[in-house]
N, C-alpha and C positions, 0 to 999 in steps of 0.2 A: 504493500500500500504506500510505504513513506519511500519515494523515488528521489534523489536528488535529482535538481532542475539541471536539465540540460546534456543527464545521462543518456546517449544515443540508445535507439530502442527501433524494432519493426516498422512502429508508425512514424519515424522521425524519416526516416531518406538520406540520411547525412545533415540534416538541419542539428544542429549542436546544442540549440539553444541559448549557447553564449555572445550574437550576436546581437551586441547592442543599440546598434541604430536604428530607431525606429520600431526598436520589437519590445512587446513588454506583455510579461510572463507572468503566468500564476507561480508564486513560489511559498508555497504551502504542502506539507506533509498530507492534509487532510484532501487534497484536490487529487485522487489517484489519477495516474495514466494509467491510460487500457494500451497496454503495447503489442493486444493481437487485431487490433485496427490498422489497418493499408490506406495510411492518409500522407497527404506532404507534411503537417504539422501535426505535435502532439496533441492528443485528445481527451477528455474525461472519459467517466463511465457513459455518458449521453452521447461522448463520438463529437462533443462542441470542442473547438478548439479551444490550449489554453495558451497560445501565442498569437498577438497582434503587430502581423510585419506587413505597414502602410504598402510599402513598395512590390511587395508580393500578388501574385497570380495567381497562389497555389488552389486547385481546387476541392472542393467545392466553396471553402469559409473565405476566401480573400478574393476570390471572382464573384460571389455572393455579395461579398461585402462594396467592392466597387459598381458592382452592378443599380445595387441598392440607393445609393449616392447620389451619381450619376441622373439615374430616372426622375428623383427625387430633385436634383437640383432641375432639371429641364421643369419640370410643373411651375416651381417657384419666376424661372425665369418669365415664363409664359403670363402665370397669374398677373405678375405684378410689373408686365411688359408695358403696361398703359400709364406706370406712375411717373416715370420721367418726362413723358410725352405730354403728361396735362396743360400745359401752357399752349402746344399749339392744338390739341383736340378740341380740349376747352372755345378756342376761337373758330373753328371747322365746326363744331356741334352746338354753338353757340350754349354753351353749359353754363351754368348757374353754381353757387358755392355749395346750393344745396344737393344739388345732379351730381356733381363731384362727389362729394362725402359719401351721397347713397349707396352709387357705386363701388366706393371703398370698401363699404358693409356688403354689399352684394357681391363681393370677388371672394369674401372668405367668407361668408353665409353658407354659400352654396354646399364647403365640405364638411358642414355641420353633420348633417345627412349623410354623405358619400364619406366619410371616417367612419361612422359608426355601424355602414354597411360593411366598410373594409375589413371591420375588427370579425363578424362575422365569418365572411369568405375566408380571411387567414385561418381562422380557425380548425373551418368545415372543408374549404380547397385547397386551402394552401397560397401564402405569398407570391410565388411566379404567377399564376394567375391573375390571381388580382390584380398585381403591379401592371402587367404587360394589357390586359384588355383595359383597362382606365386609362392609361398613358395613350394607347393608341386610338379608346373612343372620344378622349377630349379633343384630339387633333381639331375633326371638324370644326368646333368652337371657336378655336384657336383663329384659325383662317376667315371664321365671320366676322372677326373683329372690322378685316380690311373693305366691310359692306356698311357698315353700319352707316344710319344718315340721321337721327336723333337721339336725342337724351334714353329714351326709352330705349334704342338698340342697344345704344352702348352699356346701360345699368343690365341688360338681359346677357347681355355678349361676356361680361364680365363674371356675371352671377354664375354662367354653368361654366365659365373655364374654371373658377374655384374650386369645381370640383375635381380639379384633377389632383388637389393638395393632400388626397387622400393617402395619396402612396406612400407617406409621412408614416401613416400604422402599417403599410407593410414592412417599409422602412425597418422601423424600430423592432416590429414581430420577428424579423430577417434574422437579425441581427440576434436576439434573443434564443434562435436555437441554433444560430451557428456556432456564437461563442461563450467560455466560461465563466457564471455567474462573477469570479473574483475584477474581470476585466470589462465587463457587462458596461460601466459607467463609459469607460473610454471607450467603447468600441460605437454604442450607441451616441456617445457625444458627437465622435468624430462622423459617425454616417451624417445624423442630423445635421449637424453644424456644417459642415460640408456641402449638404443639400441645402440648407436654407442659406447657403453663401449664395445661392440664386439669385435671391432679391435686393445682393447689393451690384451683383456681376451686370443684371439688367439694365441696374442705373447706368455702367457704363454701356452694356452695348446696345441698347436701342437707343441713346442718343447717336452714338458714334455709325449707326446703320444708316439712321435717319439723315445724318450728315453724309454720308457716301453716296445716299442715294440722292439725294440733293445736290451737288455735286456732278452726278448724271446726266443732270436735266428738269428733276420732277419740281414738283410744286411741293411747298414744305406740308400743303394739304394733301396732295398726294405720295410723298413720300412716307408720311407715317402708317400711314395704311399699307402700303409694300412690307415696309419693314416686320412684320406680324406675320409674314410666309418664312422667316425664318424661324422664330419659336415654333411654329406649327410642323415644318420638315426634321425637327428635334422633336420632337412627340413620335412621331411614327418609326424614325430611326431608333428610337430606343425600347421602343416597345417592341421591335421585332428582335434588337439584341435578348431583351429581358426572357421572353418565349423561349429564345433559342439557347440560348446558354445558360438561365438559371437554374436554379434546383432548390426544392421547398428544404429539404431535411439533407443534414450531412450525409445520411444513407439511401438520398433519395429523394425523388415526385413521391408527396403524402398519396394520391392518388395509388399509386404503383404499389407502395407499402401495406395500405392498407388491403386491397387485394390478396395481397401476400398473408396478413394476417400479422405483419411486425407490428403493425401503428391501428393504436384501435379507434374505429368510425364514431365519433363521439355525438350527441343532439343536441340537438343548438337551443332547446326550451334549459335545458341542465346547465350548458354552458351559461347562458343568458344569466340565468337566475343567481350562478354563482358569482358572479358578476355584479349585480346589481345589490345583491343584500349585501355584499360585504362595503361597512363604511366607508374603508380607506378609499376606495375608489371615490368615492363623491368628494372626499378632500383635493385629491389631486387633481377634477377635472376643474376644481375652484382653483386651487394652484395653479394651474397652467393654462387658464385663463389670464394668468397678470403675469402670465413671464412669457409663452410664446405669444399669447395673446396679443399684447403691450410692441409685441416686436411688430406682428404684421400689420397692428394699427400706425406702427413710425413709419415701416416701409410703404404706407400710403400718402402720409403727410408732412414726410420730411423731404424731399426735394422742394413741394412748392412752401414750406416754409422759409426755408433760407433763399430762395427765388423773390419771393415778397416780403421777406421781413428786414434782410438786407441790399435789395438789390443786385444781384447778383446774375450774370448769365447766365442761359440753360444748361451750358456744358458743366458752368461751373458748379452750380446749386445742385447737379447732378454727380459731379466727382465728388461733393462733400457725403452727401446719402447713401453714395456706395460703401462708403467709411461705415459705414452703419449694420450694411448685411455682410460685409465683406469681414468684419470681426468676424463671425461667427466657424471661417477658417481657425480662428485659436480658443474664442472665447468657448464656445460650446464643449468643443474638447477635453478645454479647462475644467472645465465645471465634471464634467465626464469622470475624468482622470481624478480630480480634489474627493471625488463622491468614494472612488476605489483607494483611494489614498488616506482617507476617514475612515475607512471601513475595517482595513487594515488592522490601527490600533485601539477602535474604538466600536467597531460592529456598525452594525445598522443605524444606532442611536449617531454615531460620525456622519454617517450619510444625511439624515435628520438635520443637524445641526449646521451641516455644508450648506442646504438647500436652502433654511433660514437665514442665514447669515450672506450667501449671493443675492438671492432675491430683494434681500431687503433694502441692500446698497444700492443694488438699482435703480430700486424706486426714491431713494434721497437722492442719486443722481439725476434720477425722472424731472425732481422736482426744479431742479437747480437749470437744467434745460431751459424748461420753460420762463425761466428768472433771466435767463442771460440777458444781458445789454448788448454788446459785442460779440465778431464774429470768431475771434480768437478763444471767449469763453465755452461759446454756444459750441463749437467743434470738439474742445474737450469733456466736455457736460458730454454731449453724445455719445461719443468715445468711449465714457465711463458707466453710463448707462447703457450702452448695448453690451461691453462686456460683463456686466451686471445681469443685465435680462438673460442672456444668451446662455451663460454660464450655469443661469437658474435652471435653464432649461436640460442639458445635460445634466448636470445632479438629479432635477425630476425625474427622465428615464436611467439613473442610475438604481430607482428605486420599483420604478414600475413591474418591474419582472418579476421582483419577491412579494407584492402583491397575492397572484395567485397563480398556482401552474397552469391549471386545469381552462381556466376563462381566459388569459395574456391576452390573444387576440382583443376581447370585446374593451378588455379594460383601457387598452391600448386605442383603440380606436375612441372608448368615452374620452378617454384623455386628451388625445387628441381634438375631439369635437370642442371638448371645453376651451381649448386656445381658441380657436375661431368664433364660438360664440363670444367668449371674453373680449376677442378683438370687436366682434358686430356690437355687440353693448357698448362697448367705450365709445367707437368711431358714431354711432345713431347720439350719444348724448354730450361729448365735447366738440368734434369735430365735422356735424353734420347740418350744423344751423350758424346764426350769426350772432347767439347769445355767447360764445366765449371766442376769445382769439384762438390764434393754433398756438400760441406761448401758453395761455393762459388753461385751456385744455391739458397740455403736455402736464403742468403742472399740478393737476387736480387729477390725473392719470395715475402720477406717479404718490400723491395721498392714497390713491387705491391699491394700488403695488404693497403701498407696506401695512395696510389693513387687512388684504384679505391672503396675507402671507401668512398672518397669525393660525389659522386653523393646523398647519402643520404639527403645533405644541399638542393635538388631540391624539395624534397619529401611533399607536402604540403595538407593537406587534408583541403575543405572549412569548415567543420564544427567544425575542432579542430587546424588546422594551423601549422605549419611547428617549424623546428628548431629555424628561427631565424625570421619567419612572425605568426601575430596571425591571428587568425579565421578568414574568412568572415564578413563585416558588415551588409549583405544583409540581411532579416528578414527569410525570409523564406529559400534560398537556404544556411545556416549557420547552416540547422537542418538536424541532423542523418535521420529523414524520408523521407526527400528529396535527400538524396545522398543515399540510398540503392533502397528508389522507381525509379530512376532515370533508376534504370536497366528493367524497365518491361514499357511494353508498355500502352496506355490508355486502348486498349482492354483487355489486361491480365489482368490488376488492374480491369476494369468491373468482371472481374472473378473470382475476386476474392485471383489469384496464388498470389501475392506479401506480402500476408498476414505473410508467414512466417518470410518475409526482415525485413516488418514492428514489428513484436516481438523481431527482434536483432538489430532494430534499437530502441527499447526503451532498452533495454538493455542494451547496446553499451553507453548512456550517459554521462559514469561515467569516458570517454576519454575525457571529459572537462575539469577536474582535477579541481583544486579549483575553479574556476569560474562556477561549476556544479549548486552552492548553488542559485546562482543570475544569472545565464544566463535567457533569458527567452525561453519559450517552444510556438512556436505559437497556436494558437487553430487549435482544430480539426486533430492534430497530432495524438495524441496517441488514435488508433484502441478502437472499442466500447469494443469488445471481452475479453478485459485484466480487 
């Protein structure tokens, strides 16, 4: 069981372990390698790897992993292809401050819905799926942009490319059974944070298209409308990669598996349900309403802020906004990494206390945004609040996965839904009328950031304990296999299904944090099979 890290084995290839750029490694006794698994990286008992090497291919976990990304970053670009461009659509569609705003609300409305369908599909079909038919049904969308001819198309055109922000819970679900719960924060930070680098990457390239093709010849009215066949030919190109090269489970198309009879066909009323009653879910779809939430309402309202609050040119007001999605190459990661790095010496309760404490700074950064005078301020204010929100947001899915095994998908997807709705709430009551400025908005945002961060302190899981409560004293119900078994029934465990909970609940241990060494483990826990 206790392997030193880096010991070459069956499933290693010649990978050593010891290579450290860019790779980071479960290094825990209690994290077994299964070394009769034929993988390029080492793996747990689930076959998830437990090395993240950014620059690798190896498949299935690190072609999984960039696939996941990728797709995810193309939606982002798409969605929020329209927010640099408002100055001249605005004049083309003759728009209103409040057509504007709506829209905003209606570009991340729409995957309020289409998250929460996704968390299902991962569940019941599997992520490849998912990912690839939504990426390549939104395309259409995409390409109406370049018809639109009022207020009303464009709030519609907007409204269903939103939905392609779903691929966000395949995303994260991906990510959750390819690799090991110890590295879970970073691996999930960096897919997200990566993918939602989309919405700063757009700031720059649909100005810079819009300019090239302007340039050609076009009218700056018709040039913006070209420029939207490029997000759209990135929809379709990715969606055919994702089909083609993905794969739901390191051993495999869930479809294939269950077939087979390794992967058991679960129902989606059970899923649902297990899902729903458990509390912790409903905190964190509140949480991640004011951390991703908070993002995709800035990446609607920050270029034309600094466009009309300082005067400043399109290009320009545009290079500063990308500063904003463009964190999320490190910030999110950050947050990822700080969440496994808490977890480390302090268990789940680190993780907890990570999430509080990013989140919260954000939202005093939120607020100081909207206070700046100057344009030297207002650019670090931003700066410091997107690495704040972003950061919050990696932490959050550092924690999502020990939620619950059995339901990930749905929770995944509530969770997700909660940042978008958080975002349509904010954007409908600061940013959607002409009772508050966009300073003054920003600022009364960022009051909501650090209010409804608080529910985190509720968050208590019995086998590893909360913020500011420890574990359970109970023998038995203080163990990871009794809170993941908890979700199957006596007849399902006859049958064996729970087998799978029961491997990520040995796994999952290492959320005890120092007290891992001396906790005790009762008998008859840990499954014959491992």
């Amino acid at each position: 069981m206790a392997e030193a890290e880096g010991e070459p084995g069956s499933s290693m290839h010649g990978v050593t372990g010891r290579e450290q750029t860019f790779a980071f490694s479960v290094a825990s006794p209690i994290v077994p390698t299964d070394n009769t698994a034929k993988f390029d990286l080492p793996v747990d008992s689930e076959h998830k790897a437990k090395v993240f090497k950014i620059f690798s291919l190896a498949n299935p976990h690190m072609r999984t992993f960039h696939l996941s990304w990728i797709s995810f970053f193309t939606c982002f670009v798409s969605t929020f292809a329209a927010a640099p461009l408002v100055p001249i659509i605005r004049d083309n569609l003759n728009l209103t401050k409040q057509d504007i705003g709506n829209a905003g609300v209606a570009s991340v409305s729409g995957s309020i819905f289409s998250r929460l369908v996704m968390g299902a599909v991962c569940d019941l079909l599997g992520p490849r799926y998912g990912c690839a038919f939504l990426v390549m049904l939104s395309a259409p969308t995409v390409f109406c942009m370049s018809f639109v001819a009022d207020a009303g198309g464009y709030l519609a055109v907007r409204f269903m490319i939103g939905f392609s922000l779903a691929t966000f819970v395949s995303c994260q679900y991906w990510m959750s059974t390819m690799f090991n719960s110890k590295i879970i924060g970073l691996v999930n930070g960096t897919a997200a944070g990566w993918g939602n680098m989309g919405g700063g990457a757009t700031q720059l390239l649909m100005p810079l298209v819009f300019d090239i093709i302007g340039r050609a010849g076009a009218t700056p009215f018709t040039a913006w409308r070209i420029a939207f066949f490029i997000p759209g030919w990135l929809h379709i190109i990715m969606g055919i990669m994702v089909l083609t090269l993905g794969q739901d489970l390191p051993d495999g198309n869930l479809g294939a598996l269950q077939k087979k009879g390794e992967v058991a066909k679960d129902e989606f009323k059970k899923v649902l349900w297990y899902a729903i009653t458990n509390y912790r879910t409903w905190v964190f779809v509140l949480l991640y309403g004011y951390s991703m939430g908070v993002e995709l309402s800035t990446d609607n309202v920050i270029a034309e802020y600094f466009y009309d609050r300082f005067n400043l040119k399109l290009h320009t007001a545009g290079l500063i906004a990308a500063t904003f999605g463009m964190a999320n190459f490190i910030a999110r990661p950050f947050g990822g990494y700080a969440s496994d790095r808490a977890a480390r010496y302090f268990g789940m309760r680190g993780r907890l206390w990570t999430l509080w404490i990013l989140q919260t700074l954000g939202g005093v950064f939120c607020i100081w945004l909207g206070r700046a005078s100057t344009l030297p301020i207002a650019v670090t204010a931003m700066i410091l609040f997107s690495v704040g929100a972003q950061a919050a947001c990696g932490a959050t899915f550092g924690i999502i996965p020990f939620i619950s095994r059995r339901s990930l998908g749905i929770i995944s997807g509530l969770t997700g839904a909660g940042g978008n709705f958080g975002s349509g709430l904010t954007q409908l009551v600061f940013f959607s009328s002409t009772a508050f400025s966009t300073g003054t908005g920003l600022s009364l945002m960022g009051v909501m950031i650090v209010c409804c961060t608080l529910p985190v302190t509720l968050v208590h899981f019995p086998q590893w304990g909360s913020m500011f409560l420890p574990a359970s004293q109970h023998v038995e119900k203080s163990t990871e296999e009794f809170y993941y078994g908890s979700e199957w029934t006596e007849e399902e465990k006859q049958k064996g299904l729970h087998q799978q909970s029961i491997k990520f609940a040995e796994n999952s241990r290492s959320e005890r944090g120092r007290r891992v060494a001396s906790a005790p483990t009762p008998p008859n826990t840990t499954p014959s099979h491992v």
